[in-house]
C-alpha positions as CSV (number, residue, x, y, z in Angstrom):
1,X,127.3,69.1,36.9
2,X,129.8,68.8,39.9
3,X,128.6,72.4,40.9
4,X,129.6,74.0,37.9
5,X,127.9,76.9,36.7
6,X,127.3,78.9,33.6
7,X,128.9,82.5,33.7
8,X,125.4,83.9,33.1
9,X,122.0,83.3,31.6
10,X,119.2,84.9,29.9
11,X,116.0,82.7,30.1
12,X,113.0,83.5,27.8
13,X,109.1,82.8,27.3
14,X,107.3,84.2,24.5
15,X,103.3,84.2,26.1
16,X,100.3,84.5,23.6
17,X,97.0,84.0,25.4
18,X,98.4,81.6,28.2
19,X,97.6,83.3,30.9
20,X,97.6,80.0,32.9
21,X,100.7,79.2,32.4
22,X,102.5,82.4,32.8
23,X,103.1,82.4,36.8
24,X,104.7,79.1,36.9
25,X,107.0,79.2,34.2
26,X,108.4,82.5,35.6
27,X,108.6,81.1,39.1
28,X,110.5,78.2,37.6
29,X,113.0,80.3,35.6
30,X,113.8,82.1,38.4
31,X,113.9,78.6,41.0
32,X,115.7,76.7,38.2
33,X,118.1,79.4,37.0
34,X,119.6,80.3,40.0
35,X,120.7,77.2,40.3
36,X,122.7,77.4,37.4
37,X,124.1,80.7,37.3
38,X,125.2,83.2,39.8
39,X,123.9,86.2,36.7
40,X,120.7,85.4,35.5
41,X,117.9,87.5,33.8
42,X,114.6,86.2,32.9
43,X,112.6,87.8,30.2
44,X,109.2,87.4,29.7
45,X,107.8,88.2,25.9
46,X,103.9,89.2,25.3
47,X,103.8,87.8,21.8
48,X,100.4,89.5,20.6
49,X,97.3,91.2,21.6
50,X,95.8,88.0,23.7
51,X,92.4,87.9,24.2
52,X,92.5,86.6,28.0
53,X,94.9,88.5,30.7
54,X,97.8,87.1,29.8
55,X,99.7,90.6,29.6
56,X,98.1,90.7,33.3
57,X,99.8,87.9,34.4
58,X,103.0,89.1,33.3
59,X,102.6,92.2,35.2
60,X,101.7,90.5,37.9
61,X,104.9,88.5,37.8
62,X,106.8,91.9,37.6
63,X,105.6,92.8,41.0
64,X,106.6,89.3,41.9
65,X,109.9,89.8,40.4
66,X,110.8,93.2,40.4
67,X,114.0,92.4,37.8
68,X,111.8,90.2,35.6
69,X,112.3,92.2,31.6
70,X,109.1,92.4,29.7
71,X,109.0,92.8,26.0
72,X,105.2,93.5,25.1
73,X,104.8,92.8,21.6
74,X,100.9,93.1,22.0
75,X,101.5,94.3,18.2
76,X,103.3,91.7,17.2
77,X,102.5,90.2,13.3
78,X,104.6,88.2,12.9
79,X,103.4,85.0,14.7
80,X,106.3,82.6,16.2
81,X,109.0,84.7,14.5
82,X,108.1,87.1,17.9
83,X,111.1,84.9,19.1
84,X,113.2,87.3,17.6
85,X,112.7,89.4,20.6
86,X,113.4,87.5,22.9
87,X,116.6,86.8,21.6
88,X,117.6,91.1,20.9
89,X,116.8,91.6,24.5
90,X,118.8,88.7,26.1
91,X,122.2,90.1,27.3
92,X,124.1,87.7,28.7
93,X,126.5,84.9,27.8
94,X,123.7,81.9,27.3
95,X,120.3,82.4,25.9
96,X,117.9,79.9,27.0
97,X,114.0,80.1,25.8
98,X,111.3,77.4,25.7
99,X,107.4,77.6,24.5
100,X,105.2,79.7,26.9
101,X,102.4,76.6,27.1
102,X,104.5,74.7,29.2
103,X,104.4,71.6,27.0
104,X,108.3,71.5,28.3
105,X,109.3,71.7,32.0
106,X,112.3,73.2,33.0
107,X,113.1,70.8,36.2
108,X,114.8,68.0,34.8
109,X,115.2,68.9,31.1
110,X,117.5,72.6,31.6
111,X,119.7,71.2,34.0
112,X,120.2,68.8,31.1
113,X,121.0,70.8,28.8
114,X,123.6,72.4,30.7
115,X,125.4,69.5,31.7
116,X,125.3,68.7,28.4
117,X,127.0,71.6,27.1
118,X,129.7,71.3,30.0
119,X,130.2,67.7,28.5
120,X,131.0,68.5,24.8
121,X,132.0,72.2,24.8
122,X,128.6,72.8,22.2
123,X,127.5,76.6,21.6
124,X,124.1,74.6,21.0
125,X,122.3,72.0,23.1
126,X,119.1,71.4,21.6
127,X,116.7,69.7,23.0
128,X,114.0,66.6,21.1
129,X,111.2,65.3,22.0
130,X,111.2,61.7,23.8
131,X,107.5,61.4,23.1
132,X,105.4,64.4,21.7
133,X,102.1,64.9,24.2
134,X,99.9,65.9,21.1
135,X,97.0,64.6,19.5
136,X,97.6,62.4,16.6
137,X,97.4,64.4,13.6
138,X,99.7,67.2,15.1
139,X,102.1,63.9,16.3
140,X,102.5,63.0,12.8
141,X,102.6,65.9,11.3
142,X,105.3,67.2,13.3
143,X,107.1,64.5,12.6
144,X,106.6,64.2,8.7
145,X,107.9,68.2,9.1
146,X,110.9,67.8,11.4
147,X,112.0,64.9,8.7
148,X,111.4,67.4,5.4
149,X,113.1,70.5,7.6
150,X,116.1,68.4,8.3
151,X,116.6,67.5,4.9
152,X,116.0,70.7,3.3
153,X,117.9,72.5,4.7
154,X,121.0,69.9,5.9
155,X,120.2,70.6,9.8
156,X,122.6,69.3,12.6
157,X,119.6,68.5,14.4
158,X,116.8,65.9,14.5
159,X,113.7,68.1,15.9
160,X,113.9,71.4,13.9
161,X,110.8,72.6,16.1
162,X,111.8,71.7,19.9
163,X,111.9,74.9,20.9
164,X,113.9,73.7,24.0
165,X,117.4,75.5,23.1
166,X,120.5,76.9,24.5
167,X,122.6,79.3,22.8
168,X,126.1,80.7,23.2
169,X,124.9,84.2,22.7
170,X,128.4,85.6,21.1
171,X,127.2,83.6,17.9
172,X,123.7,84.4,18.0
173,X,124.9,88.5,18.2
174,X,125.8,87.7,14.6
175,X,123.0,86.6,13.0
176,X,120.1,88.7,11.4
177,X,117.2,86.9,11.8
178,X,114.9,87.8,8.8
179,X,111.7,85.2,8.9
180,X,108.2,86.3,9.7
181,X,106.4,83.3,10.2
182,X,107.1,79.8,11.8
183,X,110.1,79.5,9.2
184,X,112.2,81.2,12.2
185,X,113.1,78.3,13.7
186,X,115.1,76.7,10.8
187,X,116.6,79.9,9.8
188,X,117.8,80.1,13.3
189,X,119.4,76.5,13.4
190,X,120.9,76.7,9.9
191,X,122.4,80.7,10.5
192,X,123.8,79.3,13.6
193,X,125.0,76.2,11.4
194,X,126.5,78.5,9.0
195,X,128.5,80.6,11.4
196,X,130.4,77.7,12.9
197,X,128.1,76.7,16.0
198,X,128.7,73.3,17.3
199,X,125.9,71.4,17.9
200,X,124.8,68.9,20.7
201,X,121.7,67.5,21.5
202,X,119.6,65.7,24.3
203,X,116.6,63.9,24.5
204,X,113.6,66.1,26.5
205,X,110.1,65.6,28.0
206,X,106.9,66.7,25.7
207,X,103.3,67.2,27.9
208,X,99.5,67.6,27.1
209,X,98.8,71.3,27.3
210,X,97.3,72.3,30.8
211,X,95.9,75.5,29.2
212,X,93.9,76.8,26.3
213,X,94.4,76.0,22.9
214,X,97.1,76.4,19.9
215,X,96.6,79.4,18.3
216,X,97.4,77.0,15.1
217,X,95.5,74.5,13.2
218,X,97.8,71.4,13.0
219,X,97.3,72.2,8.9
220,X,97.8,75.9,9.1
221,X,100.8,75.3,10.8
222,X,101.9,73.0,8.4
223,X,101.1,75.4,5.5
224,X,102.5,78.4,6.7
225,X,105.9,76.1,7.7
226,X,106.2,74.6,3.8
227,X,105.4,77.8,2.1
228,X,107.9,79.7,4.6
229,X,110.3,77.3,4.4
230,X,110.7,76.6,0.6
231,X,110.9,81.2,0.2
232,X,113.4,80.7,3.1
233,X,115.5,77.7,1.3
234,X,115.7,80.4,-1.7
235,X,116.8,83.1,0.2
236,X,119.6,81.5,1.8
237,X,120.9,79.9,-1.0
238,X,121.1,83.1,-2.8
239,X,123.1,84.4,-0.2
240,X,125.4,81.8,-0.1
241,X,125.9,82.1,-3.7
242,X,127.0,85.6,-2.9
């Protein structure tokens, strides 16, 4: 990047029962960010009551890092859509977040992602997955979804579910997000679609998970996704009928 840095950056996790993960991402937000922005917040989400220590760990890491911004959503209904949080609680000018099971690492791929945004000028960079590090099932299911996503809805991406993003957060401050399910994620691309974002993309590292489990069956996912997303095709075609 030439030494170039972002003016500031919010980086986000939302954590649900992966308490083993929780410690290392932070430390790598903070190890990784700072070297790509002198303003940098991290923000740590507790997306649901989680039946291990999870919150614990996040607690921890506030002792750790005494600026670290927790957002405990132990109540949280809502499922993936806890994103949502994340994003009302970032403050500065780019809003970064990745999965909390550290299925992505930060090292190589968010460095990436900013040099790609200094390239193109994007208020997106989006991240897809080279290879997915999933079982088979959730492999090809994921991919049968990230095709039917994209072509629902007229995406300007190819992997609808990489949650591996980077936001100009001026454009995001204008969107409500309404989902309450895993449908979040394309009502986030397309409202950001819809208000003008340009888009930009690069290709990212997918791992086994190192801790615990999904708290999704590949099929329940895929259920709750179709059903959400087909209410959520609807809705925003009402709206843009208005």
């Amino acid at each position: 990047m030439n030494g170039r840095k972002l003016s500031s950056l919010s980086i986000f996790f939302p954590f649900y029962n992966e308490a083993g993960t929780v410690e290392r991402l932070i430390d790598d937000a903070y190890r990784i960010g700072s070297a790509l922005t002198d303003d940098l917040e991290v923000i740590a989400v507790h997306g649901g009551n989680s039946k291990d220590d999870t919150f614990q760990k996040i607690t921890d890491a506030g002792k750790k890092h005494p600026d670290l911004i927790i957002v405990d959503k132990r109540d949280n209904w809502e499922g993936y859509a806890v994103i949502k949080y994340g994003i009302r609680a970032a403050t500065k000018d780019w809003v970064f977040y990745t999965d909390g099971d550290a299925q992505y690492h930060l090292d190589d791929d968010l460095p990436a992602l900013v040099a790609r945004q200094f390239a193109t000028g994007a208020d997106v960079v989006n991240g897809y997955k080279k290879e997915r590090g999933d079982n088979f099932i959730r492999t090809f299911l994921g991919k049968a979804y990230a095709a039917f996503s994209s072509f629902l809805f007229r995406l300007p991406i190819r992997d609808t579910d990489c949650d591996f993003r980077l936001m100009r957060r001026t454009i995001l401050g204008a969107l409500t997000l309404e989902s309450h399910d895993a449908s979040i994620l394309p009502e986030l691309v397309k409202k950001l679609q819809l208000a003008g974002a340009k888009f930009a993309e690069v290709p990212v590292s997918h791992y086994e998970r190192e801790y615990g489990t999904s708290s999704y069956t590949a099929l329940g996912l895929l259920k709750e996704k179709l059903i959400g997303d087909i209410a959520l095709f609807f809705k925003l075609r009402k709206i843009r009928k208005q």
